[in-house]
DRENVO-192507 format. One record per residue (C-alpha): residue number from 1; residue in one letter; y, z, x. Coordinates in nm, 4 decimals, padded with zeros to 6 digits. Layout:
! DRENVO-192507
[NUM, "A", [Y, Z, X]]
...
END
This chain:
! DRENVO-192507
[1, "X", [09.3959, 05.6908, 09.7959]]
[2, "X", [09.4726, 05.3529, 10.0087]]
[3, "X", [09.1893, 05.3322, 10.1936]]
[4, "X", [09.4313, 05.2219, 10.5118]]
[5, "X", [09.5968, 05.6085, 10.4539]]
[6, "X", [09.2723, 05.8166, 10.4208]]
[7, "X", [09.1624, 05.5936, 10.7894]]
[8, "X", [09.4561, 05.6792, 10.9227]]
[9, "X", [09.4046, 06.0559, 10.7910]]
[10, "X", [09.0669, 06.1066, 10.9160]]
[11, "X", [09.1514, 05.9475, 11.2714]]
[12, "X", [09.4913, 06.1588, 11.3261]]
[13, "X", [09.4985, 06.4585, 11.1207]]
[14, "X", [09.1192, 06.5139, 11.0967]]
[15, "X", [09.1537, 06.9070, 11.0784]]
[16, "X", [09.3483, 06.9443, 10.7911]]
[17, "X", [09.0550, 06.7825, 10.5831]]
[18, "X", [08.7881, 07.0211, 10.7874]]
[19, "X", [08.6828, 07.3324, 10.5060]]
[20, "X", [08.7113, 07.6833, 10.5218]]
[21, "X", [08.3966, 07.8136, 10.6967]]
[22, "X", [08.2096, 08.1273, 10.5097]]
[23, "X", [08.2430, 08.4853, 10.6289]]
[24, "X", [07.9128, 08.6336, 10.6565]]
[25, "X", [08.0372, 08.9183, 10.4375]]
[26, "X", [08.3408, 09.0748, 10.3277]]
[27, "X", [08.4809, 09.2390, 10.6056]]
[28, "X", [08.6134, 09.6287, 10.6449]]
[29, "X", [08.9991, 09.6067, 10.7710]]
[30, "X", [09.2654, 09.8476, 10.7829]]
[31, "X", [09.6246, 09.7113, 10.9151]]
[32, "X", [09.8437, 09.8570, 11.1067]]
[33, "X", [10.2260, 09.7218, 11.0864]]
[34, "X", [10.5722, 09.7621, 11.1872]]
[35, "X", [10.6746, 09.6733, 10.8300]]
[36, "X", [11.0245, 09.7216, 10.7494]]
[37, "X", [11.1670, 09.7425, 11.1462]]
[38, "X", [11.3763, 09.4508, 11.2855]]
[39, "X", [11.1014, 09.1464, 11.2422]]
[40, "X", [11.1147, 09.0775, 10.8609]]
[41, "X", [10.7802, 08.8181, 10.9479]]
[42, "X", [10.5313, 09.1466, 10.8657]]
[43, "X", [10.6809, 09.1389, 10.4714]]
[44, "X", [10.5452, 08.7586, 10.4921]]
[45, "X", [10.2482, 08.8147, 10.6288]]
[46, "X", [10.1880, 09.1336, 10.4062]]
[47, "X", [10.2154, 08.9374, 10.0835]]
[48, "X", [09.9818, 08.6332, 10.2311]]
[49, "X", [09.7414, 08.9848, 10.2516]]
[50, "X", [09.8015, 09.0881, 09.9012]]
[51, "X", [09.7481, 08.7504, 09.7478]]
[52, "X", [09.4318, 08.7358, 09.9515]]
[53, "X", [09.2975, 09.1197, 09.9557]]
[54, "X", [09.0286, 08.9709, 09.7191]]
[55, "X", [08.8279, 08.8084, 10.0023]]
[56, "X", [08.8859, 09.1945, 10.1848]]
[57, "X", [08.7641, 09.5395, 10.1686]]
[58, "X", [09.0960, 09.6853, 10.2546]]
[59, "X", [09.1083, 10.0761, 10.3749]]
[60, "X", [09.3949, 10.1222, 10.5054]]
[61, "X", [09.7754, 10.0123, 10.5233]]
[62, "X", [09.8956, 10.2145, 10.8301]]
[63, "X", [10.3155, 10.2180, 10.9257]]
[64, "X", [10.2540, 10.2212, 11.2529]]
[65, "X", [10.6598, 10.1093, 11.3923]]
[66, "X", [10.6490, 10.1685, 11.7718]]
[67, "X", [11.0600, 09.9919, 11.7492]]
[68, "X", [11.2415, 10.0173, 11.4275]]
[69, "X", [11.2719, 10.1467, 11.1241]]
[70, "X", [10.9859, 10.0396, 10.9251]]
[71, "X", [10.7808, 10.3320, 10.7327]]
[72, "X", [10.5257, 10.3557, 10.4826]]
[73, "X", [10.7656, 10.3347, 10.1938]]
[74, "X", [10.8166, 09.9077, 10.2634]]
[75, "X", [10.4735, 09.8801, 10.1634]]
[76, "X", [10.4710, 10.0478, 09.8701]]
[77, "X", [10.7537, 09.8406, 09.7521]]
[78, "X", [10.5453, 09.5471, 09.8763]]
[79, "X", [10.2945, 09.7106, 09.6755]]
[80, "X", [10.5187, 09.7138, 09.3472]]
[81, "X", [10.6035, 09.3707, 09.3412]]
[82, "X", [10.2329, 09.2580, 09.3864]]
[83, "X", [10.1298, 09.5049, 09.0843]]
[84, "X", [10.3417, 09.2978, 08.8529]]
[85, "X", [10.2399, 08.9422, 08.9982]]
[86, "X", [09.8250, 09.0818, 08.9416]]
[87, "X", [09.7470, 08.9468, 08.5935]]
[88, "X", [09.8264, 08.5997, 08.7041]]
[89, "X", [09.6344, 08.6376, 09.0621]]
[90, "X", [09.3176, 08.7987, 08.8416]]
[91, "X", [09.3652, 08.5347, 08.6194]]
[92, "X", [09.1751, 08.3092, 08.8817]]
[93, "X", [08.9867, 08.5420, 09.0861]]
[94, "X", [08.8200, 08.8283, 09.1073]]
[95, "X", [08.7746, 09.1079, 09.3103]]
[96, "X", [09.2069, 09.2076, 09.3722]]
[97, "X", [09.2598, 09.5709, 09.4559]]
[98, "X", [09.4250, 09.7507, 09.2169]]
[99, "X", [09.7626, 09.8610, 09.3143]]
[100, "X", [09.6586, 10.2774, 09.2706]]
[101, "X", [09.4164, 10.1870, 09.5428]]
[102, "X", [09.6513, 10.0388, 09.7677]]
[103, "X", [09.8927, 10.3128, 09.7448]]
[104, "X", [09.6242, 10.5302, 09.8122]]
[105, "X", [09.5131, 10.3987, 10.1387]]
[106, "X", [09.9007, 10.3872, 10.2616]]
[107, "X", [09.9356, 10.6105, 10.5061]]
[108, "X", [10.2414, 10.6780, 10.7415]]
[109, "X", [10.1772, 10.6201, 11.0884]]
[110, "X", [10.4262, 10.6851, 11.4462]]
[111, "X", [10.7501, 10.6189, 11.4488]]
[112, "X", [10.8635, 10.5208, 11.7986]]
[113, "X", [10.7044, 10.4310, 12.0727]]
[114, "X", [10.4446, 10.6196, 12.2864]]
[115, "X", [10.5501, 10.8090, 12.6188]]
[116, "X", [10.4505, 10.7237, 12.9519]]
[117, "X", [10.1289, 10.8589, 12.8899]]
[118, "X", [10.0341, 10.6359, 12.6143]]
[119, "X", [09.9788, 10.8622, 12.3149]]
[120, "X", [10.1320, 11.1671, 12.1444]]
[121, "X", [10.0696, 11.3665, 11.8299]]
[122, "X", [09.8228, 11.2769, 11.5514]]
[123, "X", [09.9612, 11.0993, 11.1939]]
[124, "X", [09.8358, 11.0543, 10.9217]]
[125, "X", [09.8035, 10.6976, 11.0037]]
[126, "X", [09.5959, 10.7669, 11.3062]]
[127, "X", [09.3943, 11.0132, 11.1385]]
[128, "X", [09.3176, 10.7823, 10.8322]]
[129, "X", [09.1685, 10.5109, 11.1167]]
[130, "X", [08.9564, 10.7841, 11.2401]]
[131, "X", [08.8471, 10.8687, 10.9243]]
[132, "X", [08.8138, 10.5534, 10.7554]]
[133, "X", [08.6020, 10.4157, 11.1258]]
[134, "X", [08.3449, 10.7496, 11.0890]]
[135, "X", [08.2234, 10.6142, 10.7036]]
[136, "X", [07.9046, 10.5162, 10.7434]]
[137, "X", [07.8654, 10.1590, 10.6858]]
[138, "X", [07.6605, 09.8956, 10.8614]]
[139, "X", [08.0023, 09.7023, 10.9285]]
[140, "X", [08.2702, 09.7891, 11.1722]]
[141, "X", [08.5878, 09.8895, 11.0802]]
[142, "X", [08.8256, 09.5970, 11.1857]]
[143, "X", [09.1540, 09.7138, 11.2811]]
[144, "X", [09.4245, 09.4568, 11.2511]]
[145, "X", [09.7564, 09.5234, 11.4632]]
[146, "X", [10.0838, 09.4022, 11.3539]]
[147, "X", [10.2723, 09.5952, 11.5460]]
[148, "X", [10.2404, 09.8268, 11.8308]]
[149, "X", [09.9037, 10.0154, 11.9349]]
[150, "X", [10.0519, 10.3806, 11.9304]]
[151, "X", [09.8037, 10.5059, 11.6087]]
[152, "X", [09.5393, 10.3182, 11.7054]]
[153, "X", [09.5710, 10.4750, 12.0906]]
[154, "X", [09.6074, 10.7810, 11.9321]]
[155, "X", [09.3031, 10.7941, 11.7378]]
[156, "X", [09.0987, 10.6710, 12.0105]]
[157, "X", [09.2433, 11.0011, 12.2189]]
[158, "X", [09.1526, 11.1915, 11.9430]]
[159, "X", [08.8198, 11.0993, 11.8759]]
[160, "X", [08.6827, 10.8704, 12.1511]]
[161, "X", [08.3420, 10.8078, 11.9507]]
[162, "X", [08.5068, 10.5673, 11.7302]]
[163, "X", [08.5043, 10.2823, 12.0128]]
[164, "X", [08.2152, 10.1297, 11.8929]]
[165, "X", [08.2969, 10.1591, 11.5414]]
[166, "X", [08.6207, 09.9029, 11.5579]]
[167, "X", [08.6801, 09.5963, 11.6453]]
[168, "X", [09.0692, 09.5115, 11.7144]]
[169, "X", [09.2620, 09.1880, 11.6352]]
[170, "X", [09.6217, 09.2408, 11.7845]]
[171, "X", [09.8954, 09.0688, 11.7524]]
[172, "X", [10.0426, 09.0851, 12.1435]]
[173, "X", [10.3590, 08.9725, 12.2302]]
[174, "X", [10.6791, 09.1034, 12.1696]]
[175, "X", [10.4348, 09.3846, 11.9977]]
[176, "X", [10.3159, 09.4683, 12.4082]]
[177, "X", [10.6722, 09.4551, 12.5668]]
[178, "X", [10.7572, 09.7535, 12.2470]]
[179, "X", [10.4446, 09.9033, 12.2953]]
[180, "X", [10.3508, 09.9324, 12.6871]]
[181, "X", [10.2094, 10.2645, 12.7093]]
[182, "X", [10.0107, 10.2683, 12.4344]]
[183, "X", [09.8398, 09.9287, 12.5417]]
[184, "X", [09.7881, 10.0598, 12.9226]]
[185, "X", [09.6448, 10.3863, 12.7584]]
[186, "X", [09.3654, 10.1413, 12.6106]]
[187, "X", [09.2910, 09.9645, 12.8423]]
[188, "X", [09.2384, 10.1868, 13.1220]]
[189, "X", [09.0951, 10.4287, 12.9293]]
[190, "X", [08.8990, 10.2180, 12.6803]]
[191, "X", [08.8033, 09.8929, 12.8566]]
[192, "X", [08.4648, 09.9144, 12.6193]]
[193, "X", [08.6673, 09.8292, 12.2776]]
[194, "X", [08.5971, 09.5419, 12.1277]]
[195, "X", [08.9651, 09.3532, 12.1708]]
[196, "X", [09.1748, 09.0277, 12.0973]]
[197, "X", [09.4536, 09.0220, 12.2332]]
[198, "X", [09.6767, 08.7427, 12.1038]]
[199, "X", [10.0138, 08.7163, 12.3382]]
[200, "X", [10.0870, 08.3707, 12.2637]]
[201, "X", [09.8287, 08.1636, 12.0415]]
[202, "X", [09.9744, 08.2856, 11.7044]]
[203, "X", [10.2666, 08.1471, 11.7432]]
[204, "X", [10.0750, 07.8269, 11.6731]]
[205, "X", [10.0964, 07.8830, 11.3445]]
[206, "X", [10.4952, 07.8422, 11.2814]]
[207, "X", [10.5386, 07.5748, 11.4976]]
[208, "X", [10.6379, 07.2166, 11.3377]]
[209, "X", [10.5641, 06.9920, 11.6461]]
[210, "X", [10.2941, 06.8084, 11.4654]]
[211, "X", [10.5102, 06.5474, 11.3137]]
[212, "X", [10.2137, 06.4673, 11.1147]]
[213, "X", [10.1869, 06.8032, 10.9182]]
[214, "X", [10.2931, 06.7418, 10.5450]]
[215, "X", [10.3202, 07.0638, 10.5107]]
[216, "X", [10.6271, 07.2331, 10.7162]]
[217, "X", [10.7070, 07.5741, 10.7343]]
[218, "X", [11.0666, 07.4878, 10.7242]]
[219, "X", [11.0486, 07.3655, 10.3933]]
[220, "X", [10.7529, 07.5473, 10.2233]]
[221, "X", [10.9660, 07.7783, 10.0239]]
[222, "X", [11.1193, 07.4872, 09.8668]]
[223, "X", [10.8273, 07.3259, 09.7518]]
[224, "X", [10.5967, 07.5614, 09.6757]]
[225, "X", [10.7110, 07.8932, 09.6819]]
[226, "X", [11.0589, 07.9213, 09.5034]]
[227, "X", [10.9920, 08.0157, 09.1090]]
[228, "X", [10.6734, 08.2045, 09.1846]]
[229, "X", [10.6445, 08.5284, 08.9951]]
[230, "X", [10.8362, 08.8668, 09.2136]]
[231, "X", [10.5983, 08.7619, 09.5921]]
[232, "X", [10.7771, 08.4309, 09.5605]]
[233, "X", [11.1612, 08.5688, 09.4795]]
[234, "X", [11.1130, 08.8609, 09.7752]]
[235, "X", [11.0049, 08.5668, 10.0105]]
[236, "X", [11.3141, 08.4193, 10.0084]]
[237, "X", [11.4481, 08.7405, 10.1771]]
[238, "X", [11.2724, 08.6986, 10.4859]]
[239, "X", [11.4076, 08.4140, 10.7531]]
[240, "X", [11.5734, 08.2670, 10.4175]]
[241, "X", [11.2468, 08.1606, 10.3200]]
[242, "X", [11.0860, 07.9924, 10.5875]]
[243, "X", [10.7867, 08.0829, 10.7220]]
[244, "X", [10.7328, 08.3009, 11.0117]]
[245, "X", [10.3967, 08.5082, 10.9567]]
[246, "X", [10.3385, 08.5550, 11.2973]]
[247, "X", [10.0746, 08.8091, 11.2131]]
[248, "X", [09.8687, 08.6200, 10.9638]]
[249, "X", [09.6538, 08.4973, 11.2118]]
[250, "X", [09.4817, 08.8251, 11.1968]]
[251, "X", [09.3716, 08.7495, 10.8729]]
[252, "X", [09.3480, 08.4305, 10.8756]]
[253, "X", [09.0630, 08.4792, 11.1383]]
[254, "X", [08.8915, 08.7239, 10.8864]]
[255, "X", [08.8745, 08.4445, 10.5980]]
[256, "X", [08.7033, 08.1600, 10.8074]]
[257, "X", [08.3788, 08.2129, 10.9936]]
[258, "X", [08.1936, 08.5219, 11.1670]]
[259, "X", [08.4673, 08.7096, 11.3302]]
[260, "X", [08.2166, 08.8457, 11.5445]]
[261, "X", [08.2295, 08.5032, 11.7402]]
[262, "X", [08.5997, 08.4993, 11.9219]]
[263, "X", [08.4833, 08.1814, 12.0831]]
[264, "X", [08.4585, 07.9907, 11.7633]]
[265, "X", [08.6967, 07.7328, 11.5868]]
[266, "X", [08.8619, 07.9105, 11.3241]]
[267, "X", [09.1828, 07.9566, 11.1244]]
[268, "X", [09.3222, 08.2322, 11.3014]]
[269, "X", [09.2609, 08.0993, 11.6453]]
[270, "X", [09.0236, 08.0581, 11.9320]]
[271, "X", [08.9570, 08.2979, 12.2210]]
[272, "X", [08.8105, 08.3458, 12.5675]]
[273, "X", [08.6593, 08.6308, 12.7408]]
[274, "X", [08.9338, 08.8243, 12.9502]]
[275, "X", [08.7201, 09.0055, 13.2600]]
[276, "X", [09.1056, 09.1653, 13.3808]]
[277, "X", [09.4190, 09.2666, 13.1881]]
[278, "X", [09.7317, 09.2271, 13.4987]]
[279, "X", [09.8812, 09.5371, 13.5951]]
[280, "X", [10.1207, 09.5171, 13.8666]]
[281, "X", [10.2697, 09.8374, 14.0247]]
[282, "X", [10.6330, 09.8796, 14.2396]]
[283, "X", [10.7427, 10.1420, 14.4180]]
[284, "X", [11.1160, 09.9891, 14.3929]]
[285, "X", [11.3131, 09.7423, 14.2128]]
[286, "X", [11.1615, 09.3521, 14.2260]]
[287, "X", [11.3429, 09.0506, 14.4048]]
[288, "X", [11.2806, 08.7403, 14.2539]]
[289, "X", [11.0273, 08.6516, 14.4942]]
[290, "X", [10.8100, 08.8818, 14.2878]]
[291, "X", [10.6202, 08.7302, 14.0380]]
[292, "X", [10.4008, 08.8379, 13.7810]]
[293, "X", [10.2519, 08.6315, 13.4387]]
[294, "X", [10.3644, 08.6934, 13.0775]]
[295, "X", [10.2478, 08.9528, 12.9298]]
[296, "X", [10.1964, 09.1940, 13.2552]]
[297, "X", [10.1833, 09.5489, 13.3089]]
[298, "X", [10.4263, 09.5970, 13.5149]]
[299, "X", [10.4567, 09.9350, 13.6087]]
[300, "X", [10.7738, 10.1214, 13.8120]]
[301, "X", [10.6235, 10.4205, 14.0255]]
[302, "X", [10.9349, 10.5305, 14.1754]]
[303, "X", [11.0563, 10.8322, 14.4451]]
[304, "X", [11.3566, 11.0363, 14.3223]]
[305, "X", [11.4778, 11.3902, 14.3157]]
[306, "X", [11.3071, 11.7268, 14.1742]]
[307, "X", [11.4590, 11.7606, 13.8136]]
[308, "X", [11.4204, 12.0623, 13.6127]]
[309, "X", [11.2644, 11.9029, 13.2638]]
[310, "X", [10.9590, 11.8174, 13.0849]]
[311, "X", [10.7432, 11.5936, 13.2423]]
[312, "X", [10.6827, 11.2628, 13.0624]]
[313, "X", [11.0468, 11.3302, 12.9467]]
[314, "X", [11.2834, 10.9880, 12.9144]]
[315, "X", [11.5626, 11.0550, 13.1385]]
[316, "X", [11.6219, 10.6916, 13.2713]]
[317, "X", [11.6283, 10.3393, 13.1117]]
[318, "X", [11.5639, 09.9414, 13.2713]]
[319, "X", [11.8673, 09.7208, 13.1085]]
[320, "X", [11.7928, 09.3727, 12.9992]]
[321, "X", [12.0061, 09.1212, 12.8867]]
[322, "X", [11.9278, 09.0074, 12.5473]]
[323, "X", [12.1144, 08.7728, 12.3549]]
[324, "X", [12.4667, 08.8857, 12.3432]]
[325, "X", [12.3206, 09.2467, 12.3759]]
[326, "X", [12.1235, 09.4475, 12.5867]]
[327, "X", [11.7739, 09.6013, 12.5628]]
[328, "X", [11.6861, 09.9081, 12.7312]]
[329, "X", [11.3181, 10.0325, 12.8222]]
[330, "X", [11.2665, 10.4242, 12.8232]]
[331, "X", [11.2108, 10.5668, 13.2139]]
[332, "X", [11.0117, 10.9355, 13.2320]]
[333, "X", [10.9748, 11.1666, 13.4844]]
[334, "X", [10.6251, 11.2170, 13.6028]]
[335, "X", [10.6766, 11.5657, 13.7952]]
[336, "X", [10.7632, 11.6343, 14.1399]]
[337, "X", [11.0284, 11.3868, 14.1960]]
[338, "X", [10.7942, 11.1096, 14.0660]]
[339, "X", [10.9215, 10.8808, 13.7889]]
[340, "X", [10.7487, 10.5940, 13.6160]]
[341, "X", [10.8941, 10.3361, 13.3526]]
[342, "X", [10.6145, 10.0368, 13.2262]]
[343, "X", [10.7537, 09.6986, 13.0660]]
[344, "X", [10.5818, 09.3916, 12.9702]]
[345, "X", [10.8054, 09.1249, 12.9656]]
[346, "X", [10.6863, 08.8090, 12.7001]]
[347, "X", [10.8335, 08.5336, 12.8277]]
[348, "X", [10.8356, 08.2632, 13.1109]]
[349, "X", [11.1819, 08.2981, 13.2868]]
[350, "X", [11.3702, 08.5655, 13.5260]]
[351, "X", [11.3952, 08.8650, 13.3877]]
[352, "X", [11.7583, 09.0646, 13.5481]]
[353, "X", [11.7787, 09.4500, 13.5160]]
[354, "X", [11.9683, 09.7058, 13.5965]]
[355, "X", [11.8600, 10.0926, 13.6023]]
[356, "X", [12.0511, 10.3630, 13.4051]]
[357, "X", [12.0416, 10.7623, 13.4159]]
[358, "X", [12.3038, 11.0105, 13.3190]]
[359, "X", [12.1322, 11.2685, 13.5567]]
[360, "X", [12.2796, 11.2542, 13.8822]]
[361, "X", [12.1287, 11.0801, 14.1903]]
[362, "X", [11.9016, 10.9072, 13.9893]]
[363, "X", [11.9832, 10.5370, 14.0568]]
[364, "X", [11.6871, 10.3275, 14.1239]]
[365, "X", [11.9206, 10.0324, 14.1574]]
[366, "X", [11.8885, 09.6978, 13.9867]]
[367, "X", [11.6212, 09.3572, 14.0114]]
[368, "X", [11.5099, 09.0323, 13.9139]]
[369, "X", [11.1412, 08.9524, 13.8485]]
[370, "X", [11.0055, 08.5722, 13.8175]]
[371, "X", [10.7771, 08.5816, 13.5078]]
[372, "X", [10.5140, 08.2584, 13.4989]]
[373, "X", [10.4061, 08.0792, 13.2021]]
[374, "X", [10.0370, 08.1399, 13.2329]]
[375, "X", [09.7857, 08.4245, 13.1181]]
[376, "X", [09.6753, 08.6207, 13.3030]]
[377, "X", [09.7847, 08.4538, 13.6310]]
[378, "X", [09.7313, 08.5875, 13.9577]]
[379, "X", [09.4714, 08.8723, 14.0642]]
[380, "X", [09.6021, 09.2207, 14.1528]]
[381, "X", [09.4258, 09.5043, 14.2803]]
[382, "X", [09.5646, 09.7224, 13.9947]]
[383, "X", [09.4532, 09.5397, 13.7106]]
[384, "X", [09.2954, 09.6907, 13.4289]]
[385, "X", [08.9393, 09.6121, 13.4591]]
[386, "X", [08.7777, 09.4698, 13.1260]]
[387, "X", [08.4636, 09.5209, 12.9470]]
[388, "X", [08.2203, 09.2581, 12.8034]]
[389, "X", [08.4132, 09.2449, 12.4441]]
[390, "X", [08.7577, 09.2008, 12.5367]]
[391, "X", [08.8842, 08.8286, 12.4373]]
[392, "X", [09.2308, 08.6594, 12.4789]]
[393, "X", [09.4410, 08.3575, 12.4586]]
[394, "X", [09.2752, 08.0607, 12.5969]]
[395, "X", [09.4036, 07.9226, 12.9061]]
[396, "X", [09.2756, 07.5561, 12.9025]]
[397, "X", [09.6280, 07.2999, 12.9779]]
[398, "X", [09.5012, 07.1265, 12.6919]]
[399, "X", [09.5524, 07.3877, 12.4456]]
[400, "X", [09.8796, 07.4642, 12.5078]]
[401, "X", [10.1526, 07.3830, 12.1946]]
[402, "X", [10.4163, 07.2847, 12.4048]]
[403, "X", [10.4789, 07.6127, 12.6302]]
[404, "X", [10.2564, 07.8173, 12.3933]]
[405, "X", [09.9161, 07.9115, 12.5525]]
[406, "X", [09.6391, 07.8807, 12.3477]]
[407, "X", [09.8775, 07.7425, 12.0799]]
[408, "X", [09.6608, 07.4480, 11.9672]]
[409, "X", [09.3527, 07.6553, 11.8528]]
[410, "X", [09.5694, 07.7911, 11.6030]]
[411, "X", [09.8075, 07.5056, 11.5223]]
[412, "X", [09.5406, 07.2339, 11.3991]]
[413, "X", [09.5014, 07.4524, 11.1111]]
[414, "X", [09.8179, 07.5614, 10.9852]]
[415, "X", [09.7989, 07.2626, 10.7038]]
[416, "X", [09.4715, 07.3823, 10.5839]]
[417, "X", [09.6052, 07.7449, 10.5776]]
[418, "X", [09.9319, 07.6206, 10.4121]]
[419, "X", [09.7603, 07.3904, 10.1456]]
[420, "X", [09.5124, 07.6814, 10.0282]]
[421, "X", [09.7958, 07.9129, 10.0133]]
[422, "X", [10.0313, 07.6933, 09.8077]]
[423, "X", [09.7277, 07.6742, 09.5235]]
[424, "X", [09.7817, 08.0609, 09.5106]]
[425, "X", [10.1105, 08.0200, 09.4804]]
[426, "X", [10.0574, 07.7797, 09.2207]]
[427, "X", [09.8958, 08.0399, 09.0119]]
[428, "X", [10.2215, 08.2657, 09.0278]]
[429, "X", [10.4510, 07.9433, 08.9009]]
[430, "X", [10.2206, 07.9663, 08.5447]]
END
């Protein structure tokens, strides 16, 4: 190389040279996805995991779809194509899974999201986490969430002993405004769990602001991944090829270092101790002199009429405008004219809503709420307080990827994580 080009490397683009750090050991995960719903990135990031489950101890693939229609059967097709691209892959490597295995560990988790209480019934997704987290091993079982928290909320209900047995890596987001009440069931009922929450860092790792990235995710398909064996052809399904993966992060943290250090530089991000999870409660609908951070609790306690159904029955809805559509969030009646509805919204901006019910005189009228760009903003006296292991998104100016918090600790590696891929890749072009 010119030695005026590798200078110029190693003074602006020193972290893409910077190696993979050892894991201590191979770690224990079992992941829990939305596979198969309306965000195709989980069938990326789910064959990143099977060209990688060598440097894994996988036990369990959990559907776990708290919106959509993803179920267990996407990942056995995932499954399918990886069992014909394996001679190549073991061809380099040791140590890959063999496909029996991985369809034995599949397990079908909730479909839907939680009600207002946070959990529900058992699956046999939740029951295979409580199972797989009571083995007895001298590792924890790390549960990786790629979608919402509804089995894992449900296993902790079921069998609260497992707490100190996990460790949780969760992809936030979007996956928190789906998934409210099973993420307030946690953590106000579980503020002991050792927790990353990731609202906003991950997407770090599909951004293409660094204009000094070789590698782009717009055209990675294109140069590494089109021609390479039945993974490479089903890519080009997803977001026409380009990559998304906003939950490889997850295991991108588990390949580089000691996962037991959030704090740490890694692939899959950097994290900060989180003392306070907001939680905002109103006992009508906002003005948009109310405002709240991304990623909130915010939580509707409202006075209505004495109804004659279930309680923690959906019998009104919060309209958002979305797009050219509209989103609606499930209301439920709490008992004696008491009704409660929780969103999260995952965005800076002003959120507009309007409330819905067919049951008569139950009109809780409409809103605006001002949502700010940083996590996890102001104090409340209803937040959910936090124990010792709970880590999220750092909050240093600095870090931020444009208006992504936390985005940098996650971006500086994305050519690293790209480059290694594309060698595995490689071995399915052969």
């Amino acid at each position: 190389m010119n030695r005026f080009i590798l200078l110029f490397a190693l003074c602006f683009h020193p972290f893409a040279l910077i190696a993979q750090q050892p894991v201590p050991v191979k770690p224990r995960i079992l992941i829990s996805t939305d596979i198969g719903g309306t965000d195709p990135d989980d069938n990326q990031s789910m064959a990143h995991l099977l060209m990688y489950n060598d440097k894994f101890n996988i036990e369990g693939l959990v559907s776990s779809p708290s919106y959509g229609s993803g179920t267990k059967g996407e990942i056995l097709r995932m499954i399918d194509l990886y069992e014909q691209d394996l001679p190549k892959l073991k061809a380099h490597r040791n140590g890959f899974l063999s496909p029996a295995y991985l369809r034995s560990v599949t397990k079908q988790g909730r479909r839907g999201n939680a009600p207002y209480r946070g959990y529900s019934k058992a699956t046999e997704g939740s029951d295979w986490i409580i199972k797989c987290a009571k083995k007895k091993s001298d590792q924890p079982l790390w549960v990786l969430g790629w979608g919402g928290l509804e089995d894992i909320a449900q296993a902790l209900h079921d069998a609260p002993e497992i707490q100190s047995k996990l460790r949780v890596y969760w992809i936030g987001g979007p996956n928190k405004k789906w998934g409210a009440n099973s993420y307030a069931y946690i953590a106000e009922n579980f503020p002991g769990l050792w927790f990353i929450e990731v609202n906003s860092s991950y997407y770090g790792f599909f951004s293409n602001n660094n204009i000094l990235d070789s590698v782009k995710t717009t055209d990675y398909y294109d140069k590494y991944i089109q021609g390479a064996g039945y993974l490479g052809k089903d890519f080009k399904s997803y977001y026409n090829g380009e990559v998304k993966m906003g939950d490889t992060p997850s295991l991108l943290y588990m390949m580089d270092g000691n996962p037991e250090n959030p704090a740490r530089e890694s692939w899959g991000g950097s994290f900060e101790h989180l003392s306070r999870s907001p939680h905002v409660v109103f006992n009508s609908a906002t003005r948009i002199t109310d405002t709240v951070a991304f990623c909130t609790v915010v939580e509707f306690n409202l006075k209505g009429p004495e109804i004659v159904i279930p309680q923690d029955s959906v019998c009104f809805w919060m309209e958002t405008p979305y797009k050219n559509a509209v989103q609606k969030w499930p209301g439920y009646y709490l008992g004696k004219g008491r009704y409660g509805l929780k969103y999260v919204p995952k965005q800076a901006e002003i959120v507009s809503y309007r409330f819905r019910s067919s049951i008569p005189n139950v009109d809780f009228g409409e809103g605006k709420l001002t949502v700010t760009n940083h996590w996890p903003g102001k104090v409340n006296n209803t937040d959910y307080k936090l124990g010792a292991n709970w880590y999220s998104d750092k909050a240093d100016p600095a870090l931020y990827e444009g208006k992504i918090q936390g985005g940098k600790t996650l971006s500086k590696w994305r050519q690293s994580v790209l480059t290694d891929w594309a060698a595995r890749w490689g071995w399915l072009k052969k």
